[in-house]
C-alpha positions in Angstrom: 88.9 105.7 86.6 85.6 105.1 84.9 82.7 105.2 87.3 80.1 104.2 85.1 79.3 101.0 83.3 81.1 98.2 85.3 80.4 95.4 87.1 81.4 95.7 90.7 81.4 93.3 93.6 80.9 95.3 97.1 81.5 92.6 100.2 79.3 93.8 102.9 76.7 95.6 101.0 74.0 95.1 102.8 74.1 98.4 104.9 76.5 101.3 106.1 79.2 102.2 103.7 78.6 99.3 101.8 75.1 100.5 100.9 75.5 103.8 100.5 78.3 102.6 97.7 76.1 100.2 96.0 73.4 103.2 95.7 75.3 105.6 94.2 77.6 103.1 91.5 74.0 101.6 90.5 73.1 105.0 90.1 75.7 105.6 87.8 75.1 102.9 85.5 76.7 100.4 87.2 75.7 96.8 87.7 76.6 95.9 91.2 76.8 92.7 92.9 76.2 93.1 96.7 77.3 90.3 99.6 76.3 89.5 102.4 75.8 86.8 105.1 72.0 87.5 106.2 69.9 86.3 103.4 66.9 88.8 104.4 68.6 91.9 105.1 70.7 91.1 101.8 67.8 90.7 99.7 66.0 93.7 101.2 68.8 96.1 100.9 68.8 95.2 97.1 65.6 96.0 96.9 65.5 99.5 97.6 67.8 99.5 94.4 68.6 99.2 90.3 70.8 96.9 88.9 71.9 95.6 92.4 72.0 91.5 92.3 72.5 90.1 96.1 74.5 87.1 96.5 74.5 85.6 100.2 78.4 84.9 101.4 80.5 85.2 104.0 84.1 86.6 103.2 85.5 85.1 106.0 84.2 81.3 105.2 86.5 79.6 103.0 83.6 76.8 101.6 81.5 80.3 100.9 84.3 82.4 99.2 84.6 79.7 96.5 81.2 79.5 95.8 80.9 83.4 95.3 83.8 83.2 93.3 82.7 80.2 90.5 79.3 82.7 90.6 80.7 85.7 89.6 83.0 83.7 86.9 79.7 82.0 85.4 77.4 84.4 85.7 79.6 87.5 85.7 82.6 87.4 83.7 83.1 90.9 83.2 83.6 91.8 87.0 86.1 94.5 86.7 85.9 96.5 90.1 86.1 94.4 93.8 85.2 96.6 96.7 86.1 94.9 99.6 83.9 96.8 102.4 83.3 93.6 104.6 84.5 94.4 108.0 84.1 93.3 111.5 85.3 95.2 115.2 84.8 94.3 118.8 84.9 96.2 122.0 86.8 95.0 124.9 89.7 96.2 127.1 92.9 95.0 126.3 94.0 95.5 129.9 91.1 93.5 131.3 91.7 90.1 132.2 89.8 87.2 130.5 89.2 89.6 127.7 88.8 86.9 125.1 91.8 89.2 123.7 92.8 86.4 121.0 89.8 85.2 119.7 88.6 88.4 119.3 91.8 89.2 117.6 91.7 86.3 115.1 87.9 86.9 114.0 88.7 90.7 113.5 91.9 89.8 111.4 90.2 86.9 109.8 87.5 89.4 108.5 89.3 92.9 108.0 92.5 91.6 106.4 93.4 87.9 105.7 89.4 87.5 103.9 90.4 90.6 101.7 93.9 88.9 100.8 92.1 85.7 99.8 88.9 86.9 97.9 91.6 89.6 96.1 93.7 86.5 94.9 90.7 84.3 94.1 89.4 87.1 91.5 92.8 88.7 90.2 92.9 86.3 87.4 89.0 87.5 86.4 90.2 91.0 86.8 93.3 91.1 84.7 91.2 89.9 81.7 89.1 93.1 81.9 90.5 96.0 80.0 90.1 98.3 82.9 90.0 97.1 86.6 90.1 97.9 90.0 90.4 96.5 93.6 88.7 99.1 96.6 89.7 98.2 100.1 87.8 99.6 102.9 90.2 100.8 105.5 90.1 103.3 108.3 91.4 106.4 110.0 93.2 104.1 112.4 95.0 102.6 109.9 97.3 105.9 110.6 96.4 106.3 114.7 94.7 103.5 116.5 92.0 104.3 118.4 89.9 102.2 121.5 89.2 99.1 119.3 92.7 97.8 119.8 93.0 95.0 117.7 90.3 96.4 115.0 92.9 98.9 114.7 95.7 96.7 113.9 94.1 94.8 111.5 93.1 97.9 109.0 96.8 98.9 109.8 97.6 95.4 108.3 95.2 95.9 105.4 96.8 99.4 104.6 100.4 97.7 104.4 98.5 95.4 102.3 97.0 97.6 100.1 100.1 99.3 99.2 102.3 96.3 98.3 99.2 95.3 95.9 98.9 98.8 94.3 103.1 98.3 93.9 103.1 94.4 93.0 100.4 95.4 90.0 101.4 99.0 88.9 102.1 97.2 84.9 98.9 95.6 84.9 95.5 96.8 84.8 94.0 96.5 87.8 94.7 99.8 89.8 94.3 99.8 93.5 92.6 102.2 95.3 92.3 102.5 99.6 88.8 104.6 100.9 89.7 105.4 104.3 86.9 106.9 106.2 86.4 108.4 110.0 84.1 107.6 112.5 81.1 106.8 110.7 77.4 106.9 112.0 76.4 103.0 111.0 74.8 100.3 112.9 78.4 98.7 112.5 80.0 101.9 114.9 76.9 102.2 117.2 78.6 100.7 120.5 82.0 103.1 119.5 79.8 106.1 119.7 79.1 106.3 115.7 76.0 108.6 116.3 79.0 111.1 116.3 80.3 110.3 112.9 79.6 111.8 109.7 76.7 109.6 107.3 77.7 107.1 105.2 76.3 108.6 102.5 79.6 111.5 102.7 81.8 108.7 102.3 80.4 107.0 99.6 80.2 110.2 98.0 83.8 111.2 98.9 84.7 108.0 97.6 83.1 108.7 94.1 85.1 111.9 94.0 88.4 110.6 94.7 87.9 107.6 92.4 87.2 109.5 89.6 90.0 111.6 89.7 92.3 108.2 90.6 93.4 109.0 94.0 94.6 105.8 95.4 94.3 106.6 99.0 91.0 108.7 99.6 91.4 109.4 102.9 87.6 110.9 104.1 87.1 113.8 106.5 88.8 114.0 109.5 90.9 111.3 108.3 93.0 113.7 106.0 93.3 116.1 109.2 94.7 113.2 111.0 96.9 112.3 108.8 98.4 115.5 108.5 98.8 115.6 112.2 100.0 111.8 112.3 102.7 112.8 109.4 103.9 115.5 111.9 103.8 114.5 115.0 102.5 110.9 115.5 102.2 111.2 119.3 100.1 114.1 119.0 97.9 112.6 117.0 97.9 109.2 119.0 96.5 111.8 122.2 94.3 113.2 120.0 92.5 109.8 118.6 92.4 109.1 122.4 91.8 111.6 124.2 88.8 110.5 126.2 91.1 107.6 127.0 93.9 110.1 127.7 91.7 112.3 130.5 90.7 108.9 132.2 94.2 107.8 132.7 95.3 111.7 134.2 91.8 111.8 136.2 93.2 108.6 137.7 
């Protein structure tokens, strides 16, 4: 795949991953298009940076998805990459009662899966015109294993089903689909999951640079290839080895 001289969309751009992306593809000669829902920290973030336009929207408002999408198709017809980054997790116990377990659950799924599905549908038309395109979802390491954000967990393994009926369903066309799958990652996003102990953002935006270039559709980051290795054989193993602060809690008991 091309990395330089397109016109990319990056939900979520505003910091983390999604930052880190934008830095290096407007480095490369890209014109990037960053989203956001927090005007200022949109606006600032695009600051720091060349050839970065901000556009405040929230993925997972329907009312502000359309809007984004009759912007880019005015302003920007030749969109030809969408990286969908936007993501949203919450911590809570499963097991405790009162949890909020649903709701929780619905704004995580909302978010991390069905917003990608419906942004992804809303711009495939735009896309197909282009000669070369592609759609980047943002995944995770528990896409394979599930770690302690439960229902986070299940909705990236949702988005990595997803992803790979998409890549199948437009494998004659030419929008290629790609899946960046990174570990525990020291954002401001990971901070209450203990991200401090995660590798930088910047690694994964540069991992995901490497991979893309050399159009590998799943670019699985770090210690998510290790995993994944371990998930392909022995998927309990690797389950105890995702939780295993978890695991010496429950046998402490």
């Amino acid at each position: 795949m091309n990395t330089t001289n397109n016109t990319i969309l990056i939900s979520g751009g505003s910091a983390g991953i999604g930052l880190e992306l934008a830095r290096l593809l407007s480095a490369n000669g890209n014109t990037v298009i960053i989203t956001g829902r927090n005007k200022e920290r949109l606006e600032s973030a695009a600051a720091q940076l060349q050839n970065v336009i901000p556009l405040v929207s929230d993925v997972s408002n329907a009312e502000d998805v359309e809007k984004l999408v009759q912007q880019v198709i005015t302003h920007y017809p030749q969109l030809n990459i969408l990286i969908n980054n936007a993501g949203r997790a919450l911590v809570y116990d499963l097991a405790t009662e009162n949890a909020a377990a649903f709701e929780k659950a619905e704004d995580e799924m909302l978010t991390n899966y069905l917003s990608v599905i419906r942004l992804n549908e809303k711009l495939l038309p735009l896309l197909k015109k282009q000669e070369s395109a592609a759609i980047v979802n943002v995944s995770s390491v528990v896409a394979f294993v599930p770690g302690s954000l439960a229902t986070y967990s299940a909705s990236k393994a949702a988005l990595h089903s997803y992803t790979q009926s998409l890549r199948l369903a437009l494998h004659d066309t030419n929008v290629k689909v790609f899946e960046l799958m990174p570990p525990l990652v020291d954002t401001e996003f990971s901070a209450p999951i203990g991200g401090k102990h995660g590798i930088s953002p910047v690694a994964v935006a540069e991992a995901f640079i490497q991979g893309w270039e050399k159009d590998a559709y799943e670019i699985r980051v770090g210690k998510t290839e290790e995993l994944y290795r371990l998930y392909l054989s022995s998927p309990e193993e690797a389950l105890q080895l995702m939780n295993q602060s978890r695991t010496k809690e429950m046998h402490a008991q």
